[in-house]
C-alpha positions in Angstrom: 105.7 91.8 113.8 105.5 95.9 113.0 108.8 97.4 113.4 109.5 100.9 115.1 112.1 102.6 114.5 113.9 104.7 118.0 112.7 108.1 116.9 109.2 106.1 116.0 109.3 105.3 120.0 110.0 108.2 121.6 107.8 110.4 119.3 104.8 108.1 120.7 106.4 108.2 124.3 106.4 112.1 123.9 103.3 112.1 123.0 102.0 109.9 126.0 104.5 112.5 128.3 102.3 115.3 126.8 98.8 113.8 127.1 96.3 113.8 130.3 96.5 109.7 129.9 94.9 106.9 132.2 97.3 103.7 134.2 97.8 101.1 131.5 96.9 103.7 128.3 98.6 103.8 125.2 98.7 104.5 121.8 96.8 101.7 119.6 97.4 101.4 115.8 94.0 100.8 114.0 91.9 100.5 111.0 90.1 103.1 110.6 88.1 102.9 107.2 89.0 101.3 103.4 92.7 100.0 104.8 93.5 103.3 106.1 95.1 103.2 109.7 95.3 105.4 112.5 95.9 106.5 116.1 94.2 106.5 119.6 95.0 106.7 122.9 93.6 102.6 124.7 94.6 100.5 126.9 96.4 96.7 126.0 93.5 93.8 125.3 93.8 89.9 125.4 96.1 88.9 121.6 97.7 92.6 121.4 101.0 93.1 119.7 102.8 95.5 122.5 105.5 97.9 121.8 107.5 98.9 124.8 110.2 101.9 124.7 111.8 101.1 127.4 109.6 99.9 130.3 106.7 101.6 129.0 104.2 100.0 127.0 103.8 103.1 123.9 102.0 101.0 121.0 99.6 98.1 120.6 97.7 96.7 118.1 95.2 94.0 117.9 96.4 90.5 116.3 94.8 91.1 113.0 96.5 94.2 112.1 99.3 92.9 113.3 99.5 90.2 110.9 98.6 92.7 107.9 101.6 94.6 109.2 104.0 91.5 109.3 107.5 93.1 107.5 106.2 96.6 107.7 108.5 99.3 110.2 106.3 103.0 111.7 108.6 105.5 111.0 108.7 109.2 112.1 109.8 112.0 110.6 109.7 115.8 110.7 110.4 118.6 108.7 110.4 122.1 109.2 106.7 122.8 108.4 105.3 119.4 109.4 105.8 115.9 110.9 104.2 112.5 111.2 104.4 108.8 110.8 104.6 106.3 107.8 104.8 102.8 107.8 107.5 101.7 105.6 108.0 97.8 104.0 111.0 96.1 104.8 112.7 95.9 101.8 114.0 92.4 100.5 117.2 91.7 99.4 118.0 93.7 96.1 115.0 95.8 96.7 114.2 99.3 97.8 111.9 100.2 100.5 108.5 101.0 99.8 106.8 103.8 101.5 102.7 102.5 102.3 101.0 104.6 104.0 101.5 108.2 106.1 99.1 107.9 109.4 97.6 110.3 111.4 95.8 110.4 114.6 92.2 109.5 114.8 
């Protein structure tokens, strides 16, 4: 199962505060070409992973990517001249974490 981290969440639920969305949207994690991964706004299908902050439903993904994301934690972070998300592989015992891949919407 994907992790999210608490500032994860509520950067996605901020971003569904701030955007005109439908009952029942979301943001869905995706392939989007050659392994990369990214964002859109969708609704929940049959065999989706949901993340809820809260009561609200904020991320889903379909059961595939889910499984390639098994271990693996969407973080955000934000600096002073940008922001985003990166998923980041649970580390093992005696190892550090391994940063995989920065996302952006799509």
């Amino acid at each position: 199962m994907l992790g999210v981290t608490e500032s994860a969440a509520e950067a996605l639920q901020l971003i569904l505060d701030n955007l005109d969305t439908q009952p029942g949207q979301c943001v869905r994690l995706r392939a989007v070409s050659h392994g990369n991964l990214g964002f859109k706004l969708d609704a929940e299908r049959q065999g989706d992973q949901v993340v809820k902050h809260g009561d609200k439903k904020i991320l889903v993904l379909d059961s595939e990517t889910a499984k390639k994301l098994k271990g693996v934690v969407l973080k955000y972070w934000a600096r002073e001249e940008a922001e985003g998300f990166t998923l980041l592989r649970k580390a093992r015992a005696g190892q550090k974490k391994r940063k995989t891949q920065r996302l952006s919407g799509a």
